[in-house]
C-alpha positions as CSV (number, residue, x, y, z in Angstrom):
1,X,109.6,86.5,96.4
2,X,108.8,87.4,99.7
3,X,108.3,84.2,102.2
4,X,105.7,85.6,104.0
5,X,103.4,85.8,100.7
6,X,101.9,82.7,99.8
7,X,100.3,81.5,96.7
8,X,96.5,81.7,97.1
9,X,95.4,80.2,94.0
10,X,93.9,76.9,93.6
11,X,93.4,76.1,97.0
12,X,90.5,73.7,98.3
13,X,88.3,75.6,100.2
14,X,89.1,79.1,98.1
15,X,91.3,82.1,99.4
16,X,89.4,84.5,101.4
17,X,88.6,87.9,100.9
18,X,91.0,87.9,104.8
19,X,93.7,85.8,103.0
20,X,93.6,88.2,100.1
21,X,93.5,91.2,101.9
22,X,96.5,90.6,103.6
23,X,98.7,89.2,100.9
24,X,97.9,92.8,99.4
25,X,99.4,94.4,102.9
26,X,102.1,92.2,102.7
27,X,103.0,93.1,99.4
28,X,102.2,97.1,100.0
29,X,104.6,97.1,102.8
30,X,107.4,95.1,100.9
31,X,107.0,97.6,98.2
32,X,106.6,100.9,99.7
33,X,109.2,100.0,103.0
34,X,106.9,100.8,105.5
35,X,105.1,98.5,108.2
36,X,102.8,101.1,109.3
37,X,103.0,104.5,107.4
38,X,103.3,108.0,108.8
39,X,99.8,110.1,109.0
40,X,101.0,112.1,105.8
41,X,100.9,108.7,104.1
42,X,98.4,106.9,105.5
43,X,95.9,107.4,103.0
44,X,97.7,106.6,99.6
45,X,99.1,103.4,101.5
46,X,95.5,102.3,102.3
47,X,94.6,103.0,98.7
48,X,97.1,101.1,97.4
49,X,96.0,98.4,99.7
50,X,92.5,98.3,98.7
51,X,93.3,98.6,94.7
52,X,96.0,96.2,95.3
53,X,93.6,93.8,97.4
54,X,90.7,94.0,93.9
55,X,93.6,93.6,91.5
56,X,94.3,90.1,93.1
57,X,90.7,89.1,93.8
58,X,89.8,89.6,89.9
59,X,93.0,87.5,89.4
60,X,92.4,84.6,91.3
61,X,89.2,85.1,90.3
62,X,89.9,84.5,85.8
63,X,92.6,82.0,86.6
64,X,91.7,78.5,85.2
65,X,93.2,75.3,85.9
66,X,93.5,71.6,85.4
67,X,95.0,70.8,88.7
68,X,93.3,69.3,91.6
69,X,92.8,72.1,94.3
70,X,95.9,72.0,96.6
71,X,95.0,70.9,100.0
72,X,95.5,74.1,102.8
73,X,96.8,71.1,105.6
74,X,98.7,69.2,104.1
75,X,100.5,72.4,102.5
76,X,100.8,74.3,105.1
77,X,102.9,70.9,106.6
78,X,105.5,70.7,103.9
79,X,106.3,74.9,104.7
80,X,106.8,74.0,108.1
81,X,109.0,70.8,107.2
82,X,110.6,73.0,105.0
83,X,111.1,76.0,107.9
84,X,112.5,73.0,110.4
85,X,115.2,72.1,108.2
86,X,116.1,75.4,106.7
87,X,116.8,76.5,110.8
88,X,117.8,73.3,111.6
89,X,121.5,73.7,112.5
């Protein structure tokens, strides 16, 4: 999996429509190779986007759990523990 895409379920406040939005760039850009795509495929890569971004709402959305909601802090710390020893050298 790509590091930059982060799990967004079962988070404590929920994932945001923002947060959503651009895991579903993230992913369109992994999968289709392009950061920003020409003019000529501008509007499929926007499509894909925005069906990509509903697909993952709907997800989130019908997922059930019996977990406690993750806290975003204290999550976000162990990723950047993580990051400092990985480059650690």
């Amino acid at each position: 999996m790509c590091r930059n895409i982060r799990s967004l379920h079962n988070y404590e406040p929920p994932a945001a429509d923002s947060e959503v939005a651009d895991a579903a760039l993230q992913y369109v850009r992994k999968i289709s190779g392009f950061t920003k795509p020409s003019q000529a495929n501008a509007e499929a890569f926007d499509r894909a986007v925005q069906e990509i971004t509903l697909a993952t709402r709907r997800l989130l959305d019908g997922l059930v759990t019996q977990a406690p909601p993750k806290n975003r802090e204290v999550e976000a710390a162990k990723r950047r523990e993580r990051a400092r020893e990985r480059f650690a050298a």
